[in-house]
VOVO-236366 format. One line per 5 residues: number of its first residue (from 1); their letters; for each residue x, y, z of N, C-alpha, C, O. Coordinates in steps of 0.001 Angstrom, whole numbers. Example, Ala and Ser with C-alpha at 12.3 -4.5 7.8 and 13.67 -1.06 7.14 Angstrom:
REM residues 2
1> as> 13190,-5690,7800,12300,-4500,7800,13200,-3300,7800,14236,-3319,8465  12850,-2250,7080,13670,-1060,7140,12900,30,7870,13409,1138,8039;
This chain:
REM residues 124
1> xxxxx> 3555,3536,-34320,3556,4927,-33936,4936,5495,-34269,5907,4743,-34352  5026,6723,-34446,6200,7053,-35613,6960,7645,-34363,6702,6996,-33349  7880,8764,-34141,8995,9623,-33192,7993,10428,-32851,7492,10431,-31727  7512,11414,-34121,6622,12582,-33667,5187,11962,-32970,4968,12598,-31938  4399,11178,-33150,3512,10510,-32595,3433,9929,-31246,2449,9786,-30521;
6> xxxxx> 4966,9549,-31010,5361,9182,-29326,5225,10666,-28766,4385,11129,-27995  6335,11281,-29405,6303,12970,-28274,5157,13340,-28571,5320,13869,-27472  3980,13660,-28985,3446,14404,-28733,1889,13736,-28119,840,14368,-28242  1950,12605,-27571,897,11653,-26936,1048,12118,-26011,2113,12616,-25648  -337,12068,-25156,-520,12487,-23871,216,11686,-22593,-99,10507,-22431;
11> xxxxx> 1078,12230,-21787,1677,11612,-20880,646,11247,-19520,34,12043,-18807  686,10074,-19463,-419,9486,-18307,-166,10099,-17080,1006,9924,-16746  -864,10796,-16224,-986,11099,-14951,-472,9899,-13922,-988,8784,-14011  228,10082,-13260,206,9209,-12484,-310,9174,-10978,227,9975,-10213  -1269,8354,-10485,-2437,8389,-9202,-1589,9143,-8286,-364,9180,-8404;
16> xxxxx> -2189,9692,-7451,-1462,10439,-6098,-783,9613,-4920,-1492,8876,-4233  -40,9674,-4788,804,8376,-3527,-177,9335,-2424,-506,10521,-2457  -511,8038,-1289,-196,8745,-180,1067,9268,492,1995,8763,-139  1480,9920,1321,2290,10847,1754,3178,9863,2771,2595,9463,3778  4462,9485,2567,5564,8369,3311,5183,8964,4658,5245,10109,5105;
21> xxxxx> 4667,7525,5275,4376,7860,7010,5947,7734,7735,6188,6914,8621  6617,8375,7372,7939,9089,8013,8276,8161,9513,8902,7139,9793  7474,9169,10237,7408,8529,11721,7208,7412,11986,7781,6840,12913  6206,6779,11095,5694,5436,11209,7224,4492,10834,7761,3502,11330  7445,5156,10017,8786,3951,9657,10066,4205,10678,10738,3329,11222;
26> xxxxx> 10178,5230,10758,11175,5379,11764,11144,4643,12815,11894,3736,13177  10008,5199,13390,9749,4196,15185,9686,2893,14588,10889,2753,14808  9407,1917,14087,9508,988,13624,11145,248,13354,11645,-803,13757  11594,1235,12581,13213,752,12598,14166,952,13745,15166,259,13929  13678,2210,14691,14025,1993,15866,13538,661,16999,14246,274,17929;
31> xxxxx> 12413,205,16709,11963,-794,17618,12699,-2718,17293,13187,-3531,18078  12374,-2790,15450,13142,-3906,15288,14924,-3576,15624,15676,-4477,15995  15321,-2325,15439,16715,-2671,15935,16979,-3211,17576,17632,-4210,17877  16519,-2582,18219,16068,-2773,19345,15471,-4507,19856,16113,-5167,20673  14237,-5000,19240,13804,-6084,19481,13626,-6471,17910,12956,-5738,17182;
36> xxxxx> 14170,-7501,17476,14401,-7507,16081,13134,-8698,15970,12514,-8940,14935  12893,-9452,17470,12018,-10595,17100,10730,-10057,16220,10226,-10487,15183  10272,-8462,17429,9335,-7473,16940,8354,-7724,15886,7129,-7647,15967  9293,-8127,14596,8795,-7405,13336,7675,-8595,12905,6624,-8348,12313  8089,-9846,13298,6846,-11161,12928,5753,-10745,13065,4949,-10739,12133;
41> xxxxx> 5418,-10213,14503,4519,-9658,15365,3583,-8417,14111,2538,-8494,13465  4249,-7772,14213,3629,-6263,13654,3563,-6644,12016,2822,-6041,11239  4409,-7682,11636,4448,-7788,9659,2872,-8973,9860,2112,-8870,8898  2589,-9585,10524,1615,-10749,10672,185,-9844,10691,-876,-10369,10353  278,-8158,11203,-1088,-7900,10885,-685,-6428,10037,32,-5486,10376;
46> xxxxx> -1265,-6613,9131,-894,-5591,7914,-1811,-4097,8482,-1317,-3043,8083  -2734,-4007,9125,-3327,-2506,9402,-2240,-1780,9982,-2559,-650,10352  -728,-2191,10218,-142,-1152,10754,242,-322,9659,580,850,9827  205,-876,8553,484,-23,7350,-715,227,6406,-586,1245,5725  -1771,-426,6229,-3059,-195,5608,-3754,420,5855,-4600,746,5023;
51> xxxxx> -3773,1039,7481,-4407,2433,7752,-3994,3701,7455,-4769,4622,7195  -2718,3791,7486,-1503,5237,7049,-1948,5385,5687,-2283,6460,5190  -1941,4281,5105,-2245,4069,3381,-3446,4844,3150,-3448,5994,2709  -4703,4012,3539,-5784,4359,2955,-6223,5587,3693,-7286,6053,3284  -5450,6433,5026,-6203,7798,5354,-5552,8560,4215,-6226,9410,3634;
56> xxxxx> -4422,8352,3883,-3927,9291,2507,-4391,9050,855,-3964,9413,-241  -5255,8412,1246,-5564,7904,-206,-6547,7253,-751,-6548,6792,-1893  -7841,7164,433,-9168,6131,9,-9396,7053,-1403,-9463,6468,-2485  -9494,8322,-1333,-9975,9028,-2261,-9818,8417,-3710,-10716,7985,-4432  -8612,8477,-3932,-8389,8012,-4966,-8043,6325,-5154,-7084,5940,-5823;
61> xxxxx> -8849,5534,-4554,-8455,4334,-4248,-10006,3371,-4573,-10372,2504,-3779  -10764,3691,-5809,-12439,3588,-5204,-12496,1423,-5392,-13270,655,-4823  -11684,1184,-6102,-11097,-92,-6214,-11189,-465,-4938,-12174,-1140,-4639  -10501,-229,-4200,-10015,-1464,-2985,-10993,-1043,-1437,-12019,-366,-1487  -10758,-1269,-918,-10631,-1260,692,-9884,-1375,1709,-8835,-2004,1572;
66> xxxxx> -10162,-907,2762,-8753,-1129,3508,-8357,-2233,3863,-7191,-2606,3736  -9417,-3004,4430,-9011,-4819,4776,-8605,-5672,3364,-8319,-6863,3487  -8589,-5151,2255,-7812,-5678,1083,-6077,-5284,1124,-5211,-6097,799  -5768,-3750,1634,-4624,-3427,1548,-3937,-4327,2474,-2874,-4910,2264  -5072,-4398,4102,-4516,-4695,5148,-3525,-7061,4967,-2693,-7840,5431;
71> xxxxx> -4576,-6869,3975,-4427,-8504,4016,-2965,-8063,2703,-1838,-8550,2792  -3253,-7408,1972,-2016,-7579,877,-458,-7360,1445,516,-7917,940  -375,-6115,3005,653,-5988,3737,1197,-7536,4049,2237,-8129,3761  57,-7880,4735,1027,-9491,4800,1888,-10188,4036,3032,-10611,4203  1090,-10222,3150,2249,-10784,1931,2876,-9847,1557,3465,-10089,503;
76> xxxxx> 2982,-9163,1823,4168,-7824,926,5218,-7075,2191,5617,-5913,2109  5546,-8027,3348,5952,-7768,4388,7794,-7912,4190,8596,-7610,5074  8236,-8557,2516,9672,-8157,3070,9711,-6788,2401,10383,-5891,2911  8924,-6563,1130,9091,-5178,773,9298,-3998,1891,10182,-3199,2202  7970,-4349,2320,8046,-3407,3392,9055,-3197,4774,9147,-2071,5263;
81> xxxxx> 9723,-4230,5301,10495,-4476,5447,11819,-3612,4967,12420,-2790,5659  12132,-4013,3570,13008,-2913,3157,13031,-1327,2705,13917,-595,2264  11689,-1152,3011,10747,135,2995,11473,461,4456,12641,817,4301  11104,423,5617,11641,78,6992,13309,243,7102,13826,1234,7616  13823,-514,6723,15479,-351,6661,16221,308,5537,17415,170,5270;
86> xxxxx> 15025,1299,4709,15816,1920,3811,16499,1709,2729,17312,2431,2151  16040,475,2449,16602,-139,888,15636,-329,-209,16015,-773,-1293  14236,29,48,13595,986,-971,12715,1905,-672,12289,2155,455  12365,2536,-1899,11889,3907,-1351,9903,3858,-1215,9093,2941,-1351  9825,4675,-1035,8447,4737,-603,7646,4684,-1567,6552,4145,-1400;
91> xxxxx> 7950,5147,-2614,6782,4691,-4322,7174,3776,-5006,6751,3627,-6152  8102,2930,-4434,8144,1280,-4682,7330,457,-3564,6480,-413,-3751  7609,749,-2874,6563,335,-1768,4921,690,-1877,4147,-214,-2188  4618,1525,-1711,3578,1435,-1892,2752,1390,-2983,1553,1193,-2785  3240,1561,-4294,2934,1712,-5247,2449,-291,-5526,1439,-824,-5986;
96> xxxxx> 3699,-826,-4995,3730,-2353,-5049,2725,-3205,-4355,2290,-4317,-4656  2377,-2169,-3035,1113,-2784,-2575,102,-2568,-2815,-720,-3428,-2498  -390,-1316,-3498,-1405,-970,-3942,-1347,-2161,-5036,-2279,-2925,-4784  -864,-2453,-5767,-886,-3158,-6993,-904,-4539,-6472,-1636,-5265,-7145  -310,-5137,-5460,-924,-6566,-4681,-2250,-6447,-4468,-2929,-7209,-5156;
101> xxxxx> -2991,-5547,-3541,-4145,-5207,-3146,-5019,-5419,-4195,-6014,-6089,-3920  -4890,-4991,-5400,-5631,-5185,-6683,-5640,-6149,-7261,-6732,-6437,-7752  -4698,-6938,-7458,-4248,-8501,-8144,-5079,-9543,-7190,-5270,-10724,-7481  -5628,-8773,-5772,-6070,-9863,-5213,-7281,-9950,-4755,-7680,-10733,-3893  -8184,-8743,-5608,-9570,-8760,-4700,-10058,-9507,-5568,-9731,-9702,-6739;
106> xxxxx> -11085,-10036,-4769,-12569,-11214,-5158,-13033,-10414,-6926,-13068,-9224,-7236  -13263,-11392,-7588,-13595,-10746,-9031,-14995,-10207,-8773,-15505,-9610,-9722  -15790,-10327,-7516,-17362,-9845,-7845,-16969,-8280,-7368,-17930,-7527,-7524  -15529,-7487,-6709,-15487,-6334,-6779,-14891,-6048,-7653,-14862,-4826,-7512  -14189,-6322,-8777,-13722,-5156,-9837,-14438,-4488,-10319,-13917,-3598,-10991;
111> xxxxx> -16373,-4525,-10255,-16930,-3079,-10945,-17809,-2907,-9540,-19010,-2675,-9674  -17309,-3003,-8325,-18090,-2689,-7709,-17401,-839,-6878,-16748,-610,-5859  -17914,-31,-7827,-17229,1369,-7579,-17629,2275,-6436,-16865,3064,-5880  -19175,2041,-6078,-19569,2499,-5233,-19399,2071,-3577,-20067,2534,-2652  -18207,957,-3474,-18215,615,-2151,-18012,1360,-1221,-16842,1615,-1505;
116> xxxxx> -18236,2044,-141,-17878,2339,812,-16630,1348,2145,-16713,140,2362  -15744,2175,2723,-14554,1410,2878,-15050,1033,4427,-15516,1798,5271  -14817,-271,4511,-15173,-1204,5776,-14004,-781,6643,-12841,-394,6533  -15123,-1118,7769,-13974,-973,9547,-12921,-2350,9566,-13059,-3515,9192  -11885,-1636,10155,-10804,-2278,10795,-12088,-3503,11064,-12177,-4398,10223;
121> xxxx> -12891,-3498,12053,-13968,-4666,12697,-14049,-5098,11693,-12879,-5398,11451  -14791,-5454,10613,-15779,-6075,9596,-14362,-6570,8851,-14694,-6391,7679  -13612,-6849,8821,-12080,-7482,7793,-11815,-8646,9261,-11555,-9815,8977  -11897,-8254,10732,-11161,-9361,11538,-11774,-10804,11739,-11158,-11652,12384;
C-alpha cells in the first residue's frame, strides 16, 4: 500500500467504551486505603466490575456475557487494581478486559450472536 493509499483508507471506528464508573473506583480506593486486606475479597469476585461494564455496554457487546466479563475480572484483577490507584487509565482497562473476556469464551459461542445476557444467578 503506497502513502496516498494509507491516508486515504477508511479509519476504523473504534467500539464505544462504557462510561469510567468514577464513583465505583473512588469508593474503592478509599476503602483499600483504609482496609487494604479489602481488595482479595472484592478482586476474587469480578461482578463488582462486570456489572458497571456490561450496563454501559451489553449493546454493543453481542459476543460476550456478563458472567464471561465477570470471570475475566478475576484474572485481570492487578490491571484493575491499577485502574483503582490511578496508574492506568480507564480505556486500558477496560478495553483489556473486554479483550480477556473474548480470548476466553467456550469456542461453541464465537457465532453464537443471538445470546441473550445471563443473570448474575445462572454464572454462580
Amino acid at each position: 500500500m503506497t502513502l496516498a493509499e494509507c491516508a486515504s483508507a477508511p479509519v476504523p471506528v473504534a467500539p464505544t467504551l462504557p462510561t469510567e464508573p468514577v464513583q465505583l473506583r473512588d469508593a474503592l480506593r478509599a476503602l483499600v486505603r483504609q482496609r487494604p486486606s479489602s481488595w482479595e475479597a472484592i478482586a476474587g469476585d469480578g461482578w463488582w466490575i462486570a456489572e458497571p461494564v456490561w450496563a454501559g455496554a451489553a449493546s454493543h457487546l453481542p459476543d460476550l456475557d456478563v458472567g464471561l466479563l465477570a470471570a475475566a475480572a478475576v484474572g485481570y484483577r492487578q490491571e484493575l487494581w491499577l485502574w483503582i490507584m490511578g496508574e492506568r487509565t480507564w480505556e486500558h482497562c477496560v478495553t483489556g478486559l473486554l479483550g480477556r473476556a473474548r480470548r476466553r469464551r467456550p469456542a461453541s459461542d464465537a457465532s453464537d450472536e443471538g445470546r441473550t445476557p445471563k443473570s448474575r444467578d445462572v454464572h454462580r
